[in-house]
Each structure stands twice: as C-alpha cells, then as structure tokens.
C-alpha positions in Angstrom: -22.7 -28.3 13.2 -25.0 -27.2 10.4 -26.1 -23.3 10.9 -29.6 -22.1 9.9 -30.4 -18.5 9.6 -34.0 -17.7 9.5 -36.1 -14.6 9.4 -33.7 -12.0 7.2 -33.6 -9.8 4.1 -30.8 -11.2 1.5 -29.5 -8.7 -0.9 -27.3 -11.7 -3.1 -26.7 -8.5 -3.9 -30.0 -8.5 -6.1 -32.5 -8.7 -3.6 -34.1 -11.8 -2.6 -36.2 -10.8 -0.2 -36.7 -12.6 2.9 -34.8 -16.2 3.3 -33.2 -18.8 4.7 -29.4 -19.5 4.6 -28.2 -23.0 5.5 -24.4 -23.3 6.4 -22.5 -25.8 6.5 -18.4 -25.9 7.3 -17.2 -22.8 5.1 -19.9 -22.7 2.4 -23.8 -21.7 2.0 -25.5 -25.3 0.8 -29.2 -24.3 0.5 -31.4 -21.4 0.4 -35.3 -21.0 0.7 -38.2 -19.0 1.4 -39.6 -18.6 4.8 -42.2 -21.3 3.7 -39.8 -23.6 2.0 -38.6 -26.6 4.8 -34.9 -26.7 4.8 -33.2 -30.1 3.7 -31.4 -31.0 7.2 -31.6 -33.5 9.7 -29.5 -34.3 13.2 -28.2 -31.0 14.7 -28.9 -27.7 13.4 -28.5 -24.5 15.2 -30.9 -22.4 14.2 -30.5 -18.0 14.1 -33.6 -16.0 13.9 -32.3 -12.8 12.9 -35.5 -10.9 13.1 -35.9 -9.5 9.9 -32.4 -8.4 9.9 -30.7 -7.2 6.0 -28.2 -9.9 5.4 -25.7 -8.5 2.6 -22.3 -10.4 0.6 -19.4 -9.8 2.7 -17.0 -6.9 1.1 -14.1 -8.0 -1.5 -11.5 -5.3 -1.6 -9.4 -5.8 -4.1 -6.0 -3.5 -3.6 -5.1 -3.3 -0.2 -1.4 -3.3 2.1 -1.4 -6.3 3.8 2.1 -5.9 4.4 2.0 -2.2 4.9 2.8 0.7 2.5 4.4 3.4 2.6 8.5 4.4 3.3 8.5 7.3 0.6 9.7 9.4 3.7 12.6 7.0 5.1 12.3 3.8 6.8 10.7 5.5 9.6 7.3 5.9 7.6 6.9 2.5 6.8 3.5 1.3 7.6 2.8 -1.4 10.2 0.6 -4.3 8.1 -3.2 -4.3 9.2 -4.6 -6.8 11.8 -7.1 -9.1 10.9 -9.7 -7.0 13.2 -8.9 -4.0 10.8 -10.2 -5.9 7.7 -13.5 -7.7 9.6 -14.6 -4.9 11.5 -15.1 -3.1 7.7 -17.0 -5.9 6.6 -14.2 -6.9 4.3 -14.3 -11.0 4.2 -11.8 -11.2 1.2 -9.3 -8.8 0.5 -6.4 -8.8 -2.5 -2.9 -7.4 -1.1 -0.6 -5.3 -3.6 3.0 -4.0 -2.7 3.8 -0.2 -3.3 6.4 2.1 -4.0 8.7 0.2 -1.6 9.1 -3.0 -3.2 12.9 -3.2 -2.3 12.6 -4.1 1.4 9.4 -5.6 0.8 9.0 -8.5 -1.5 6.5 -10.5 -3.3 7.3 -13.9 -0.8 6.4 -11.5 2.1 3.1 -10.7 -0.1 2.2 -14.0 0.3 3.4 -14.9 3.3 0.8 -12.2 5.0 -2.0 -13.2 2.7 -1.5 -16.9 4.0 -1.4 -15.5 7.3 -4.9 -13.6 7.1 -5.9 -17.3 5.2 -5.0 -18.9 8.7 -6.8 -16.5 10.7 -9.9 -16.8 9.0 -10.2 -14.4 6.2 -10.3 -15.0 2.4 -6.8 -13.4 0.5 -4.6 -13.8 -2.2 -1.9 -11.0 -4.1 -0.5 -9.5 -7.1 3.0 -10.2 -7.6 5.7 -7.2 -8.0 5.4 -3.9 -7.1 5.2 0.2 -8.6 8.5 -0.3 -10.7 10.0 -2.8 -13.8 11.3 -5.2 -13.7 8.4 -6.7 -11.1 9.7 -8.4 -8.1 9.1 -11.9 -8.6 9.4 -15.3 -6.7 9.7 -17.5 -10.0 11.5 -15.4 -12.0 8.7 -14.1 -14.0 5.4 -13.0 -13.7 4.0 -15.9 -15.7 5.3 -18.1 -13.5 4.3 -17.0 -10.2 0.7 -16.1 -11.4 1.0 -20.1 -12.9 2.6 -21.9 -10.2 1.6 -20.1 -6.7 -1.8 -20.5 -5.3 -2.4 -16.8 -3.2 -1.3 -15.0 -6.9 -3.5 -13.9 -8.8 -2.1 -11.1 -11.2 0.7 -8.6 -11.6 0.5 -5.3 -9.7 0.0 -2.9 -8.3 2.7 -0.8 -11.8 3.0 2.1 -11.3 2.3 5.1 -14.3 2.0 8.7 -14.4 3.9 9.1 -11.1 7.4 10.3 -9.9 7.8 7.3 -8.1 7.3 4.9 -11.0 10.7 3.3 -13.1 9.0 5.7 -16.0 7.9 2.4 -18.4 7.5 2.5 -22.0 4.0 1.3 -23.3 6.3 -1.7 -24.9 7.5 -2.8 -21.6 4.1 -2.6 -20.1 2.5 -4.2 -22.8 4.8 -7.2 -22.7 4.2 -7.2 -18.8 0.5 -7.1 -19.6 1.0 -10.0 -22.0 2.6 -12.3 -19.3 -0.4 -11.7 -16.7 -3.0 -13.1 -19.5 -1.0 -16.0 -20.1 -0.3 -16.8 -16.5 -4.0 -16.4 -16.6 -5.3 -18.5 -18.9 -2.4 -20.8 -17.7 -3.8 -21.2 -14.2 -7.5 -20.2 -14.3 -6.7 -16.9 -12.4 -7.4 -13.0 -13.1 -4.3 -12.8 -15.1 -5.1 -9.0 -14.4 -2.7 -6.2 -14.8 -3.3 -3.9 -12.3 -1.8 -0.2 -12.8 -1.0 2.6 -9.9 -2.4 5.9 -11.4 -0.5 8.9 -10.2 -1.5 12.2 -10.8 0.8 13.0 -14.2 -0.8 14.4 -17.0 -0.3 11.3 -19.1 -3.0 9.7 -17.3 -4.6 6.7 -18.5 -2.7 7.4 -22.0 -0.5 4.2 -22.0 -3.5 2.0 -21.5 -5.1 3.7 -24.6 -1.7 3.0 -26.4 -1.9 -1.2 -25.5 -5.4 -1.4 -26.1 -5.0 -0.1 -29.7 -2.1 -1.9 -30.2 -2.5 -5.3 -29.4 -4.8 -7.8 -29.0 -5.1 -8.8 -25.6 -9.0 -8.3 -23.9 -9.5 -5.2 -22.3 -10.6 -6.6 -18.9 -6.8 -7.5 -18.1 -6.1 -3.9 -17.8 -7.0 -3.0 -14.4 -6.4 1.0 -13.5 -6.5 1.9 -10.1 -6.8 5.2 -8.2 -9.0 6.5 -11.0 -11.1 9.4 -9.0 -7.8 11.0 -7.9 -8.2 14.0 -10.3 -11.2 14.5 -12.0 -10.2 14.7 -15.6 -8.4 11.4 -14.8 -11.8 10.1 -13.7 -13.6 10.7 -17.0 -10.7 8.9 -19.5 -11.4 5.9 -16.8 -14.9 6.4 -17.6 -13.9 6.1 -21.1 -12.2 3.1 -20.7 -14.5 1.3 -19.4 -16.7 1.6 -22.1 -13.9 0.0 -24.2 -14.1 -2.6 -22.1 -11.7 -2.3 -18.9 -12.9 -2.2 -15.2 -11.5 0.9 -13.2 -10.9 1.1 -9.7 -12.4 3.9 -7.7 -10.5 4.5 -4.2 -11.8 5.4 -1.3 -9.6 7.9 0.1 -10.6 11.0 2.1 -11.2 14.0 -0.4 -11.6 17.7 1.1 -13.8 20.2 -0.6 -11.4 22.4 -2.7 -9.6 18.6 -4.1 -9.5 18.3 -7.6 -10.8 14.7 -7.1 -14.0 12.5 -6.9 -14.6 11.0 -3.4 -15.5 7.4 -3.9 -19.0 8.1 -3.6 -19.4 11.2 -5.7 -17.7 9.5 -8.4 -19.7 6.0 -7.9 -22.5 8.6 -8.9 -21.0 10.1 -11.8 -20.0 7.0 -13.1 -23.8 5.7 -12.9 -24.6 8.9 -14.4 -22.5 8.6 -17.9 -24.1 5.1 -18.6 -20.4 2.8 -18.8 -21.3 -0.8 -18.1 -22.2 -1.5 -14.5 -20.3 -4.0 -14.2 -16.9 -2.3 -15.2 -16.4 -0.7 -11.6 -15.3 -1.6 -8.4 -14.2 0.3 -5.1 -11.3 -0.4 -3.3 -9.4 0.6 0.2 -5.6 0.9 -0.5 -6.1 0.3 3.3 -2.9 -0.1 5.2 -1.4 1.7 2.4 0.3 5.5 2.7 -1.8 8.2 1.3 1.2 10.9 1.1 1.1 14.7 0.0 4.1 15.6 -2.0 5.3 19.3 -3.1 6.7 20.1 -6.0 10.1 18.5 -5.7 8.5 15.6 -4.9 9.2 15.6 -1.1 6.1 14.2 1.5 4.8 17.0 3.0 2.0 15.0 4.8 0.5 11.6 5.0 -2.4 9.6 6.0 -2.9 6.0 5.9 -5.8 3.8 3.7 -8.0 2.5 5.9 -10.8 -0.2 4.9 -13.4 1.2 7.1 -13.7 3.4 4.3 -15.6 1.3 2.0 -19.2 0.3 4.2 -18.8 4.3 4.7 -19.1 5.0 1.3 -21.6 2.6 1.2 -23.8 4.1 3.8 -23.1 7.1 2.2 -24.9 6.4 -0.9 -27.4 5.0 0.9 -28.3 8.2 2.5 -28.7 9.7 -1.1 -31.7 7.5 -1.6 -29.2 4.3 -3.7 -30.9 1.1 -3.3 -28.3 -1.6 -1.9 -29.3 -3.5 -4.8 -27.4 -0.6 -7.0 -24.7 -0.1 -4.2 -23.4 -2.8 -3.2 -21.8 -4.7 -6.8 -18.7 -2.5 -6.5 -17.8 -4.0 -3.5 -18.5 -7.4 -3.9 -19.5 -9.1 -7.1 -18.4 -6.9 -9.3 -14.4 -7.5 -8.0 -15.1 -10.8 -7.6 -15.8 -11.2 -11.1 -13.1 -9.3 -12.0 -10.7 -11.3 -10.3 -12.1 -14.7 -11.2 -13.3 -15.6 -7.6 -16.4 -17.6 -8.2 -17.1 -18.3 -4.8 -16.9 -15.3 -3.3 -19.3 -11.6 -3.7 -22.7 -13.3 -3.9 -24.7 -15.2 -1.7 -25.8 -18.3 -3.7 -25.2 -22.0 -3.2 -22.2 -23.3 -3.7 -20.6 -19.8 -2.8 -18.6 -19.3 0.6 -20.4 -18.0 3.8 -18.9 -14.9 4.1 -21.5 -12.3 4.9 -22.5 -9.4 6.6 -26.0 -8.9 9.0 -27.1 -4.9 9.3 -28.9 -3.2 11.9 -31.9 -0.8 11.5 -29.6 1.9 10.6 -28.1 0.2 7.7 -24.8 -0.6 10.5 -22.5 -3.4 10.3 -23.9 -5.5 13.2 -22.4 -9.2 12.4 -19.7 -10.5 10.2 -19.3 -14.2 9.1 -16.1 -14.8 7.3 -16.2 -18.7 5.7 -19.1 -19.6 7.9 -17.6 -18.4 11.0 -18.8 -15.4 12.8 -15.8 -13.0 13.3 -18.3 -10.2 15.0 -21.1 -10.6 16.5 -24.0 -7.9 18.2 -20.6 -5.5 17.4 -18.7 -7.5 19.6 -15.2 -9.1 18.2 -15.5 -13.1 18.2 -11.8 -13.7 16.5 -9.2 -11.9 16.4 -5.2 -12.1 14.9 -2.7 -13.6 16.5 -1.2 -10.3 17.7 -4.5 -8.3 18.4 -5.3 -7.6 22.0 
C-alpha cells in the first residue's frame, strides 16, 4: 500500500513549506506542492494531516542500547532501553556505544541489540569497543570489524580525561584513530573515532596533540560529552573550527553546575560562529550518569534518557529558534557525520522516518521506515518485551 500525506508543513529540516509526501515500503519516493498531482495509481491511502508540522525523525548518535552503567557493582548495571523508550522521543535511528563496563559487556552484544531494535522497526548500528585500550573487538581489530560487519560503524565510545579510562597515550589513540579512517574508507562507513570526555583537566588536549601531528581529517575525531564543564565546552568550540564535530549531551544540569545544558550551550555555540554543521546533540540515553567524590566512589546516579533531546528542542523553541536553526543537531547534522545518507532529511530517495507535531510544537506521530510507531500519542508497535 502506497501512503500519501497531504496538507502539512515539512521542515527537510530547511523548511519547505506546505507538501506532499508519498511513501512507499520504507522509503519517501516523491514530494510536491499542494497543487502538484502526485505520480500514483491503484491504491493509495491518503492522510490529511491538517496543516500539521512534519519534521526528520531524531538520529541520536551515542546512546546504551545495551545498558550502561556497573561503576557501583553489578547491582548498578543498567537494564538496555525498549524500543518504546527510543520512539516515544522521536528518535528513528539511534547509534549504540558501550561504556565503562566493557568487560561483561561486549562488542557482539553491541550488535546483537542494535539488530534487535533493526527487527523491531527502528534504524541502528554501533561503535565497536568500549572506554579502555585495547578496544573490545569481534575481528580482532578495529579495522576489521568497522570493514567486515554491517551494524559498525566506528570505534567508541574511548574514554580520556577520566578515572575510569586505561589512561592512553596520544600515540596509542592516534594509532586507534588511524584504524577507524581506514576501516572507513575501507567500507564506506563513518570511520569515526568517538572519545568519552571526562571531567580531567587535560580536556580535549590529546585531540589537539593528533590533529597536529598527523595527517588524518579532522572530522574522524568525534568528542563527546563536550558541555560537561564549561571551559571544556569552549576548547570543543575550538575544535570545531579546526574542523571536528563535537557532541553536546543532553544531561540534566542544575543551576550552580559548572556545565552547559544542552540548550544553553546549542546557544553559545551559535553565538561564537564555529561551522553549523560541526555539532550534534546526543542522549547517552540508557546510559549511567553517576556523581563520584573525590576518591572516585558513586555517590549518586541518574540514568540518560532520550526524551531529553525533543526537550531541548522545545526548549529552544520557546527562546524564539526557528526549527529550521534547531533541528540539524539532531538529525542531519549526525547523519552526515556518520555517513548515513538516507537518514536526517526528508528528501526522495531518503527513508520515511519522520515525526508529525501538534499545535504546541508536541510529538504527536512517529513513523519509523514508513511505519507509524505512534500515532494521535498512542503506541502502534512496541518491543518484544514491552507491555
């Protein structure tokens, strides 16, 4: 059954204005203006969706599918997220990263959940390894899981400037980085290296370091975690002037935090002029967002949650940001990033995957691959395990 959807407001995420969207199976075949007569014939169901702003499903790009967490014993190990947690944030592709504990988790069960979400619906893929060196493989090396398996699509998420990192020299990440780009080019993937930013003073200093000293492009360095402190923030700012993109999070950040919530530092980054293009926002959602004291002991946690990111888009909404100038950091921008070509735009060609807002600017409807996973705010699929 082909699907037309008539009558809406397409931000691609430039804004179209109002259009028509054809669908057919998982992909988006034709667009058109109101007065333009679609190319179908036999049977079409058609959707008038009444002037309704239709927006490019969410792509976050570091996020638990397996869980996170354990940094507190095996009791704190988080549960991995349902499918319903992902759709009901408007998140139609997500990337899945392993954290501190990549000893009882592995790379193969990395995978094995992405595939998973793949089979329920959604879009995935992974990083292979995990915070600490030598990276937790399935082929033996990074190169040749990036290469030879389909869901991975760079190395990550390495952990610097933490505690809970295996303390890496700039050579070893550098040679790590150097795998990733080949695996890359080897494979027509991201080929990304994606780096965990704790909260040590060397900050962002390493990346610096391999930048200067070799001659790999600067977009395969991939910091995440980058509004966690705010001096942090503005060497990422830096950095992606030289070329990198940098990952904003979006945690919860009280008042007296010396940190940037995601949309305060959205705004600052805006605000210092660093290519547009060389953000994105992410979820770390099914991760663990712990609070440690001085001898490194949790002392609290929380745990990442996806909803999160149309928050902080609605967020920056209410400070007067068009959705033309909100939405890239969440969608095309990553997808880009990540080499997904079908995915964070609405175009031709491109996957359905797409999001229908109310009046209030509220996720109403979510199509994932040209199925509808919510509809009116009511859940049309869920995972296997969801009740």
């Amino acid at each position: 059954m082909l699907l037309l959807l008539t009558n809406c407001t397409v931000y691609a995420p430039h804004a179209l204005g109002r259009q028509q969207l054809l669908v057919a199976g998982e992909r988006v075949v034709w667009m058109g203006t109101d007065h333009d007569t679609p190319p179908v014939s036999g049977a079409v169901e058609t959707i008038d969706l009444d002037g309704a702003t239709v927006v490019p499903g969410l792509v976050d790009g570091h996020a638990h599918l397996s869980g996170g967490g354990g940094e507190a014993g095996p009791h704190t190990k988080v549960p991995p997220p349902f499918l319903g947690r992902y759709t009901a944030a408007g998140v139609t592709s997500v990337v899945g990263v392993l954290g501190t504990d990549d000893t009882t988790r592995t790379t193969a069960e990395l995978v094995t959940a992405a595939n998973g979400l793949v089979a329920e619906g959604l879009s995935a893929w992974c990083h292979t390894g995990g915070y600490h060196l030598p990276p937790v493989t399935l082929t033996g090396s990074v190169r040749g899981d990036i290469a030879l398996v389909d869901r991975i699509i760079g190395v990550g998420e390495i952990a610097i400037a933490d505690h809970r990192s295996s303390q890496p020299t700039t050579a070893e990440l550098l040679r790590l980085a150097a795998e990733a780009h080949v695996g890359g080019l080897m494979s027509g993937k991201a080929g990304v290296l994606h780096l965990h930013v704790g909260d040590g003073s060397r900050g962002l200093a390493q990346v610096r370091e391999m930048l200067a000293q070799s001659e790999l492009p600067a977009r395969v360095f991939n910091p995440t975690h980058v509004n966690r402190r705010r001096a942090l923030f503005e060497e990422a700012v830096a950095l992606a002037r030289q070329g990198c993109v940098v990952d904003i999070t979006a945690f919860p950040v009280a008042a007296d935090e010396d940190a940037w919530s995601a949309a305060d530092a959205l705004e600052r980054y805006w605000a210092s002029g660093a290519p547009a293009a060389h953000v994105t926002v992410s979820s770390d959602g099914g991760g663990c967002l712990p609070t440690f004291d001085a001898d490194g002991r949790v002392v609290a946690m929380d745990v990442g949650d996806a909803g999160l990111l149309w928050r902080t888009v609605q967020t920056l909404r209410a400070r007067g940001h068009t959705l033309e100038r909100v939405l890239p950091p969440f969608t095309s921008n990553v997808a880009d990033l990540l080499r997904l070509p079908r995915k964070g735009r609405l175009a031709v060609g491109g996957d359905a995957d797409l999001l229908v807002l109310d009046e209030q600017g509220n996720l109403r409807d979510v199509m994932c691959r040209g199925a509808w996973h919510w509809r009116h705010g009511v859940q049309q699929r869920r995972g296997t395990f969801e009740r």
